[in-house]
PyMOL CGO cylinders between C-alpha atoms (Angstrom):
from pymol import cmd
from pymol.cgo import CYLINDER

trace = [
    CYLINDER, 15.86, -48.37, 67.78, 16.61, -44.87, 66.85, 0.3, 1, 1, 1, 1, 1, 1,
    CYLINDER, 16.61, -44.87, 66.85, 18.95, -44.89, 63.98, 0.3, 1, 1, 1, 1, 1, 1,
    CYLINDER, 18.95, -44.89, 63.98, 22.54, -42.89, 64.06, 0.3, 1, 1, 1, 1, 1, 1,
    CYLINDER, 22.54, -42.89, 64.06, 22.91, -39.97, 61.73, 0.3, 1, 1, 1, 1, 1, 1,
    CYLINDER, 22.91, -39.97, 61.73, 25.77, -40.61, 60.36, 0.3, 1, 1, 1, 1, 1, 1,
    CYLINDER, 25.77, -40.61, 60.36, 25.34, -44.67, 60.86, 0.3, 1, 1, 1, 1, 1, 1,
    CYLINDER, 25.34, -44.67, 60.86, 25.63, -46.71, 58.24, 0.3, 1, 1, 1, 1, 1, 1,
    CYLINDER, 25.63, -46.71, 58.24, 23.60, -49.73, 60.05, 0.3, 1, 1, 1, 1, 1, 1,
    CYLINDER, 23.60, -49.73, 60.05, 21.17, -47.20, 61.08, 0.3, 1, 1, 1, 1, 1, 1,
    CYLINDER, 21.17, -47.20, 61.08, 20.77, -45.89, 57.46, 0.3, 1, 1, 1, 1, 1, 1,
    CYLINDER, 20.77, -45.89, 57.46, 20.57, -49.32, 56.50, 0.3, 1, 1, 1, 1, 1, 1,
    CYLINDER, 20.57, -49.32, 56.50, 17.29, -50.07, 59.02, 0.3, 1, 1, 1, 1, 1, 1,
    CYLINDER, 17.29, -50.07, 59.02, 15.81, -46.70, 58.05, 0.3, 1, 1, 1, 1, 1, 1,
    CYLINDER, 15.81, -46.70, 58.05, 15.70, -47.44, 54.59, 0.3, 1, 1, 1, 1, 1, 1,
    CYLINDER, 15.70, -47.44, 54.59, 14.14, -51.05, 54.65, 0.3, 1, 1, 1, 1, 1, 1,
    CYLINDER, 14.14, -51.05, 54.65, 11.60, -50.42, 57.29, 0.3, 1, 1, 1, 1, 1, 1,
    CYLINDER, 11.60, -50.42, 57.29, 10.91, -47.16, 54.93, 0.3, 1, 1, 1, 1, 1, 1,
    CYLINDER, 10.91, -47.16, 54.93, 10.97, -49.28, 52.27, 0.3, 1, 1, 1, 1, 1, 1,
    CYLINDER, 10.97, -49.28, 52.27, 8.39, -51.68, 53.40, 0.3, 1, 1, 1, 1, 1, 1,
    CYLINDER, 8.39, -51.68, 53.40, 5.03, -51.24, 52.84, 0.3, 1, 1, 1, 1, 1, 1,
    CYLINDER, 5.03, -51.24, 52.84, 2.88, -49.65, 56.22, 0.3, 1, 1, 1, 1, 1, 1,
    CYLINDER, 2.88, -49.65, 56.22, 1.36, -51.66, 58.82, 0.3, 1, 1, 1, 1, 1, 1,
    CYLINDER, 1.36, -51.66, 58.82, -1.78, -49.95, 57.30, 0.3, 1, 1, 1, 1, 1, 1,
    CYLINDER, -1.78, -49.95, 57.30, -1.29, -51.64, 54.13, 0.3, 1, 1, 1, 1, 1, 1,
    CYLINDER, -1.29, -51.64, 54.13, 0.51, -54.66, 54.35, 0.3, 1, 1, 1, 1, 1, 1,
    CYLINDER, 0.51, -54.66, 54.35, -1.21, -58.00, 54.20, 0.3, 1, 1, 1, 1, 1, 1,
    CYLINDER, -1.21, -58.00, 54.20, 1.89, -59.78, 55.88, 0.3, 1, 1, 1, 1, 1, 1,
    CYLINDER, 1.89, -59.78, 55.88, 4.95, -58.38, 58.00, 0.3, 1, 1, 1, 1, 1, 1,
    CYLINDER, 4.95, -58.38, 58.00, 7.97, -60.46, 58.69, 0.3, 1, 1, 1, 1, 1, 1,
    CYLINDER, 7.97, -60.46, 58.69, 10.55, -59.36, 61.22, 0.3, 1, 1, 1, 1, 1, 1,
    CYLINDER, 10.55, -59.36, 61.22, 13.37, -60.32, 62.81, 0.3, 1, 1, 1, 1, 1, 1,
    CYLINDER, 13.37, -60.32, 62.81, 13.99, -58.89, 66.96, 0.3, 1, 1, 1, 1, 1, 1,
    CYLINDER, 13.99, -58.89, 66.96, 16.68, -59.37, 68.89, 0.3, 1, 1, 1, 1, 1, 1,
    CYLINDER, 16.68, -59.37, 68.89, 18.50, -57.87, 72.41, 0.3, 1, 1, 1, 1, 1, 1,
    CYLINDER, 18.50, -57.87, 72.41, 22.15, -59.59, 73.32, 0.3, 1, 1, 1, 1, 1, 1,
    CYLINDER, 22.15, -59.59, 73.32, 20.51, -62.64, 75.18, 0.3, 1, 1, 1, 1, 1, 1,
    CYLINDER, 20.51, -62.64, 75.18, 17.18, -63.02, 73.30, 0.3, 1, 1, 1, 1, 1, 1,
    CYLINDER, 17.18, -63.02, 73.30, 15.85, -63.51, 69.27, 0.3, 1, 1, 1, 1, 1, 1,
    CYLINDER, 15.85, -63.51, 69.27, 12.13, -63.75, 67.98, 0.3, 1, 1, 1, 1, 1, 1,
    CYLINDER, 12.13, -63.75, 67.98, 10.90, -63.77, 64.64, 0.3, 1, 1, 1, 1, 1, 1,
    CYLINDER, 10.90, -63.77, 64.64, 7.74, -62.03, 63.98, 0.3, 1, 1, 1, 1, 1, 1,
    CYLINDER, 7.74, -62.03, 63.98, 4.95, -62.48, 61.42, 0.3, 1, 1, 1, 1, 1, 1,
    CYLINDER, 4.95, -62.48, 61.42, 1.78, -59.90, 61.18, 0.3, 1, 1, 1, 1, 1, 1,
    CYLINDER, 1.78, -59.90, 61.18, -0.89, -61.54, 58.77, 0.3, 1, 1, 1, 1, 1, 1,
    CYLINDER, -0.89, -61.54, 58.77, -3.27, -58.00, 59.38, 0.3, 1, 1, 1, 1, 1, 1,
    CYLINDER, -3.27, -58.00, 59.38, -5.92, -58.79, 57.04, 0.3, 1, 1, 1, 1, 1, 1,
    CYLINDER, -5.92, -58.79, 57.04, -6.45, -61.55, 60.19, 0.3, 1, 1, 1, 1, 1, 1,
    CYLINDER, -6.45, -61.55, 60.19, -5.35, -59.74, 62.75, 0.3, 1, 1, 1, 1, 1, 1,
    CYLINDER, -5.35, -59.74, 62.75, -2.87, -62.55, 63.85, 0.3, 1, 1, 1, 1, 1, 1,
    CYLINDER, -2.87, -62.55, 63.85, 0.87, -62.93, 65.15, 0.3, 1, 1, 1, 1, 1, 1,
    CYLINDER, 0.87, -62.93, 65.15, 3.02, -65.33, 65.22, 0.3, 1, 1, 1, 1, 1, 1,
    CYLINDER, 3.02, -65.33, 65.22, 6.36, -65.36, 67.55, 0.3, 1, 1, 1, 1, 1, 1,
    CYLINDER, 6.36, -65.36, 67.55, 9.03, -68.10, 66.84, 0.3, 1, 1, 1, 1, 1, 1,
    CYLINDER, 9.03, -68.10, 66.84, 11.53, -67.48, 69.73, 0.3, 1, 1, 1, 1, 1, 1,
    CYLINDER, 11.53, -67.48, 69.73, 14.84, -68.60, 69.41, 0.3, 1, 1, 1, 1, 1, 1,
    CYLINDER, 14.84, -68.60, 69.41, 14.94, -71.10, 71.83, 0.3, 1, 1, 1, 1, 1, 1,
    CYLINDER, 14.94, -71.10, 71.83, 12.12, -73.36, 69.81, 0.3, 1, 1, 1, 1, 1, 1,
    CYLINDER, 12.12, -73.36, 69.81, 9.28, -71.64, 71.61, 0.3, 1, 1, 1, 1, 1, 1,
    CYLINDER, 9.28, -71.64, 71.61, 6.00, -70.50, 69.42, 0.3, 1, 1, 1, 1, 1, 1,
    CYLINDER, 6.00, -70.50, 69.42, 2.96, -68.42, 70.26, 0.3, 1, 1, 1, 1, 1, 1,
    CYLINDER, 2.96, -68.42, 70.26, 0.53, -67.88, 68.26, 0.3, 1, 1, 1, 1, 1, 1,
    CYLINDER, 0.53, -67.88, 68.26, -1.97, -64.66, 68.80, 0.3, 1, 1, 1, 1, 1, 1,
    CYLINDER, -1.97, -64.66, 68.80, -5.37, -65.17, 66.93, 0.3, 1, 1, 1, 1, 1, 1,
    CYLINDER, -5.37, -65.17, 66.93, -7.60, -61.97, 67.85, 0.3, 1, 1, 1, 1, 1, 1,
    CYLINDER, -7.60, -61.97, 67.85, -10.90, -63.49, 69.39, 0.3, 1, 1, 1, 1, 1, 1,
    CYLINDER, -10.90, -63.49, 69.39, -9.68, -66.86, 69.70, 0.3, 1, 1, 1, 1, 1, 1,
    CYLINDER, -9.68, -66.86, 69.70, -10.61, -67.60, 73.70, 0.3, 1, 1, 1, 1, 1, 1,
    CYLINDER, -10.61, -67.60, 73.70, -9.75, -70.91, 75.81, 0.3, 1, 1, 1, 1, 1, 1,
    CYLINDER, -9.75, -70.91, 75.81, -11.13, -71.75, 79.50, 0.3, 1, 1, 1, 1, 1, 1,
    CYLINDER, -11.13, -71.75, 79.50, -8.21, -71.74, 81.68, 0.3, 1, 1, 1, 1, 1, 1,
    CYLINDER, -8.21, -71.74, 81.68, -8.02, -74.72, 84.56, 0.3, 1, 1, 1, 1, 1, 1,
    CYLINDER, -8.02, -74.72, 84.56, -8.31, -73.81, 87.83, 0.3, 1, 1, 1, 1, 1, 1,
    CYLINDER, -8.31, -73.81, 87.83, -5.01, -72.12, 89.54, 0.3, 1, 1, 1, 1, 1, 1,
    CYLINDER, -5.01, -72.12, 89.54, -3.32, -73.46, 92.23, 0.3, 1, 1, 1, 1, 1, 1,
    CYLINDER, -3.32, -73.46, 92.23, -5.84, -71.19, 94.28, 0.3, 1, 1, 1, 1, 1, 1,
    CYLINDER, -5.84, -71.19, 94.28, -8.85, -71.96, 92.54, 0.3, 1, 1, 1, 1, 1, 1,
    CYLINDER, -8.85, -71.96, 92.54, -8.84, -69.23, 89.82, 0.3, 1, 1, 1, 1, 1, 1,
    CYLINDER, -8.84, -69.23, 89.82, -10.40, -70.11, 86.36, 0.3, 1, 1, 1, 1, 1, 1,
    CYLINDER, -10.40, -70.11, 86.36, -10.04, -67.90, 83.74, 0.3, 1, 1, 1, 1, 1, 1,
    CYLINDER, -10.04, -67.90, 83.74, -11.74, -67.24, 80.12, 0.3, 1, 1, 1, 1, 1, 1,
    CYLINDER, -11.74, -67.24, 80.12, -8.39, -66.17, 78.25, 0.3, 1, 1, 1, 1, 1, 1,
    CYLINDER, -8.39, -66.17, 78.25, -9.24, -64.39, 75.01, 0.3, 1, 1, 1, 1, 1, 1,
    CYLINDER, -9.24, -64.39, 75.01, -6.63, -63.00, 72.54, 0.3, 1, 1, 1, 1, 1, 1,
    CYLINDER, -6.63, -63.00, 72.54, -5.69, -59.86, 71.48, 0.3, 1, 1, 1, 1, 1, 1,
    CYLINDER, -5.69, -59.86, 71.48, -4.66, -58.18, 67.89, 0.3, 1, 1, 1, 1, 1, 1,
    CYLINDER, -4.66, -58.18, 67.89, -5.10, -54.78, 67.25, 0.3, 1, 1, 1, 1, 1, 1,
    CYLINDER, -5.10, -54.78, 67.25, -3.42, -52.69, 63.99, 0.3, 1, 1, 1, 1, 1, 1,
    CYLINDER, -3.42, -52.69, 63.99, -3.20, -49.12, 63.75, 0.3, 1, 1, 1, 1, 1, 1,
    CYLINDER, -3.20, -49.12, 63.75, -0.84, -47.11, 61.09, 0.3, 1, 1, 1, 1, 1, 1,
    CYLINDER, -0.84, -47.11, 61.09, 2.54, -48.74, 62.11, 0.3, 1, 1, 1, 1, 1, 1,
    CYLINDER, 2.54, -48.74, 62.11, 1.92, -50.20, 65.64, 0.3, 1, 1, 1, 1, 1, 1,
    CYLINDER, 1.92, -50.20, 65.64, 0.52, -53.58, 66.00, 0.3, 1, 1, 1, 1, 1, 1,
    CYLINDER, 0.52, -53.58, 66.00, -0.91, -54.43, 69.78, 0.3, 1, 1, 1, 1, 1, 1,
    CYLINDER, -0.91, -54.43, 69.78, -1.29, -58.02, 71.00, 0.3, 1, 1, 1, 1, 1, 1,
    CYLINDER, -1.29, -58.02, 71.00, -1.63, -59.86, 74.18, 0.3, 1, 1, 1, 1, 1, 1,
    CYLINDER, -1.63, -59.86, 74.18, -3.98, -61.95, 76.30, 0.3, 1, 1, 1, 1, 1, 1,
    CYLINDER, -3.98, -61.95, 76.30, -6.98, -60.96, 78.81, 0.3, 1, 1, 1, 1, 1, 1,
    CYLINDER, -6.98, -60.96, 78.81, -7.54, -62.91, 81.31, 0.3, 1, 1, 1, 1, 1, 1,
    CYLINDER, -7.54, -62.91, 81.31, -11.39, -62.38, 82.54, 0.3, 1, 1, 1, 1, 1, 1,
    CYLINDER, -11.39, -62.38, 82.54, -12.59, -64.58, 85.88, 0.3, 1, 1, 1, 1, 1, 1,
    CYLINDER, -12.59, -64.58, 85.88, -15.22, -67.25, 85.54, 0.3, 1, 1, 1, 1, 1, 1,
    CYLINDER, -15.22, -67.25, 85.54, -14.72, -68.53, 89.28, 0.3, 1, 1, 1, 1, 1, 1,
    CYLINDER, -14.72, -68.53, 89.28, -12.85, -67.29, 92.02, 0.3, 1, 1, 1, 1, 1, 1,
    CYLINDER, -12.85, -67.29, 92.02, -10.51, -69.33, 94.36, 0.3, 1, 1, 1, 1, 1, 1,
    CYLINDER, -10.51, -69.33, 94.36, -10.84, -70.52, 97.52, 0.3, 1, 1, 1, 1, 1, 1,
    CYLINDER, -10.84, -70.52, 97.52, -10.76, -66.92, 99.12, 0.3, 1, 1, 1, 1, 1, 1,
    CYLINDER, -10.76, -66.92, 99.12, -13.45, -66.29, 96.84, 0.3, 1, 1, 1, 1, 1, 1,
    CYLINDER, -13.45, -66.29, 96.84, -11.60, -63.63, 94.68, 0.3, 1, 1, 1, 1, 1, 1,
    CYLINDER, -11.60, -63.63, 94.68, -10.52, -63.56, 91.45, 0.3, 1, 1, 1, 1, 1, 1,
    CYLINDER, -10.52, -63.56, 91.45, -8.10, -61.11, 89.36, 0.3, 1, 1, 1, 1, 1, 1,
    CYLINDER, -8.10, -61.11, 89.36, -8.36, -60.06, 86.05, 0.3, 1, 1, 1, 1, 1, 1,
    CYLINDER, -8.36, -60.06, 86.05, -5.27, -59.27, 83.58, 0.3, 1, 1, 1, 1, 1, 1,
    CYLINDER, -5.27, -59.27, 83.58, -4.70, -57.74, 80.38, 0.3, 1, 1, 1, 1, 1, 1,
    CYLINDER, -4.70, -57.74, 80.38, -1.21, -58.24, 79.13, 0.3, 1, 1, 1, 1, 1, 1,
    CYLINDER, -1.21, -58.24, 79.13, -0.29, -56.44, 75.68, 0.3, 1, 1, 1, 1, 1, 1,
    CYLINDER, -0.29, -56.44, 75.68, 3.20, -56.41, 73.88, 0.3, 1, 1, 1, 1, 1, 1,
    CYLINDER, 3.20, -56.41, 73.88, 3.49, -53.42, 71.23, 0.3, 1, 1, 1, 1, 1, 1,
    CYLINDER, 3.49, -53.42, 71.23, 5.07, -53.91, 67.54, 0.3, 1, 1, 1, 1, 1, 1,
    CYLINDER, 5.07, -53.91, 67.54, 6.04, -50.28, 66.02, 0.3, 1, 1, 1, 1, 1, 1,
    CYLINDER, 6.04, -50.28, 66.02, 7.15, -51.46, 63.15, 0.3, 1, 1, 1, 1, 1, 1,
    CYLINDER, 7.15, -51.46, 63.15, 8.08, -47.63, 61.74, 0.3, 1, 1, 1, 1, 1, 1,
    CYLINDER, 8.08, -47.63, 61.74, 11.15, -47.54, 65.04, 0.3, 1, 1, 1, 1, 1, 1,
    CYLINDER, 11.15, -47.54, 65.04, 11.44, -51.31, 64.60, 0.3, 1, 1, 1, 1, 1, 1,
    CYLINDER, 11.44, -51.31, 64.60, 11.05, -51.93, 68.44, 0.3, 1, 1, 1, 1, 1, 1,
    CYLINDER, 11.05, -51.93, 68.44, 9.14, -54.80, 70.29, 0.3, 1, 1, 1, 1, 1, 1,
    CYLINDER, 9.14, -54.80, 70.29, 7.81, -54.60, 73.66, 0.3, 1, 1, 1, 1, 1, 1,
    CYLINDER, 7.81, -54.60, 73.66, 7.21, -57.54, 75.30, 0.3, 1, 1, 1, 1, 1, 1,
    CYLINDER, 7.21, -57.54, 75.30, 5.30, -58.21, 78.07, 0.3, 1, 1, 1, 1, 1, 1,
    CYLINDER, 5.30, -58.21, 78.07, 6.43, -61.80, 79.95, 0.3, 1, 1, 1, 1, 1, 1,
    CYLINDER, 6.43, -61.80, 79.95, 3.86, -61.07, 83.05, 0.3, 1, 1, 1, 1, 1, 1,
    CYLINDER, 3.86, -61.07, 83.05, 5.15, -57.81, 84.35, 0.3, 1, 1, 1, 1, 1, 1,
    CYLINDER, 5.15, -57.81, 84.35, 8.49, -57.62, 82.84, 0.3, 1, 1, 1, 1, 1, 1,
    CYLINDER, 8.49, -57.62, 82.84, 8.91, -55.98, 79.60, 0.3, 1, 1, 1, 1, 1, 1,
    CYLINDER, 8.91, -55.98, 79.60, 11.34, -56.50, 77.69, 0.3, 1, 1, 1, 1, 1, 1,
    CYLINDER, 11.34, -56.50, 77.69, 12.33, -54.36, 74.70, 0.3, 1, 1, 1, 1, 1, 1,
    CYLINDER, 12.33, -54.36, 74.70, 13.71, -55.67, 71.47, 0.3, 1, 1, 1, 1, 1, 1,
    CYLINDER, 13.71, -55.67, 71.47, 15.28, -53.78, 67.98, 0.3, 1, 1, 1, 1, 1, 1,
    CYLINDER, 15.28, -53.78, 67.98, 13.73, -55.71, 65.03, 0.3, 1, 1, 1, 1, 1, 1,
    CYLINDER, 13.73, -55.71, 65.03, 14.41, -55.51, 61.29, 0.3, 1, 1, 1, 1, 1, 1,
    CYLINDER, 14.41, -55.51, 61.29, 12.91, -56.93, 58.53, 0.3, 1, 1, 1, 1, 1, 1,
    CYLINDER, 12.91, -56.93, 58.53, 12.96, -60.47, 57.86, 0.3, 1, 1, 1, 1, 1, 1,
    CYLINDER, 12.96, -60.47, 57.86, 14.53, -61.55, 54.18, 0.3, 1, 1, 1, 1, 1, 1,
    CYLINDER, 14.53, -61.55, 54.18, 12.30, -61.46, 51.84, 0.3, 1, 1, 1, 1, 1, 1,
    CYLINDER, 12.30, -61.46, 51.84, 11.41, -64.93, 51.39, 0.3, 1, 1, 1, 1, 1, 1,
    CYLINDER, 11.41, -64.93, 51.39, 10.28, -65.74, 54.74, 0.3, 1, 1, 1, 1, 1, 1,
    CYLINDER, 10.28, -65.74, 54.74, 6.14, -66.04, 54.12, 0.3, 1, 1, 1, 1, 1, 1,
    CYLINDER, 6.14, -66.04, 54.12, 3.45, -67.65, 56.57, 0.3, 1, 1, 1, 1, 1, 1,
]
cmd.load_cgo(trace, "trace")
């Protein structure tokens, strides 16, 4: 979100994600993201490189960088080594799934996908990534007592 001049809400999320310590150098980040028909909260431990999503419907994910899981095979076939994602850099945080083939299907091919949703936590914007459609969310920061 790019904050009004002028705004006071946009004054008010310019000085708390200024406030709050960098990507860089924070241990954990808690924030909350939200668009008119969708809410997540987000936690950043980056001394472990993992992420945590809490959707507001009840749904969880958890991203654990290097944690990997064999797939079972698609309706085609397909089996896949999924292996997660987390990458920090300055103020963007980067995580997501790739999905590398261990057998193809039963027209012997096999597709691999890398799927990444960004966290800039200096514009407080999500991009998320739900298998081709992104979807972009304004996030501030969380109250302070939220912790992992």
């Amino acid at each position: 979100m790019r904050p009004v001049l002028g705004s006071a809400r946009g004054a008010v999320l310019s000085f708390a994600l200024a406030a709050a310590p960098s990507s860089a150098m924070a241990k954990e980040i808690h924030l909350d993201c939200r668009r008119p028909d969708r809410s997540v909260a987000v936690d950043v431990d980056t001394s472990r490189l993992f992420v945590q999503l809490m959707w507001g419907q009840g749904v969880a994910e958890e991203y654990q960088n290097g944690d990997s899981y064999l797939s079972g095979p698609s309706a085609s076939g397909q089996t896949h080594r999924v292996i997660y994602a987390v990458s920090v850099e300055n103020d963007a945080v980067s995580f997501g799934q790739d999905y590398l083939c261990v057998a193809g299907g039963a027209d012997g091919k096999c597709k691999e996908r890398h799927i990444r949703n960004t966290l800039d936590t200096a514009a407080g914007v999500l991009r998320y990534d739900d298998d081709g459609i992104v979807t972009t969310l304004e996030c501030r920061p969380a109250p302070p007592s939220r912790r992992f």
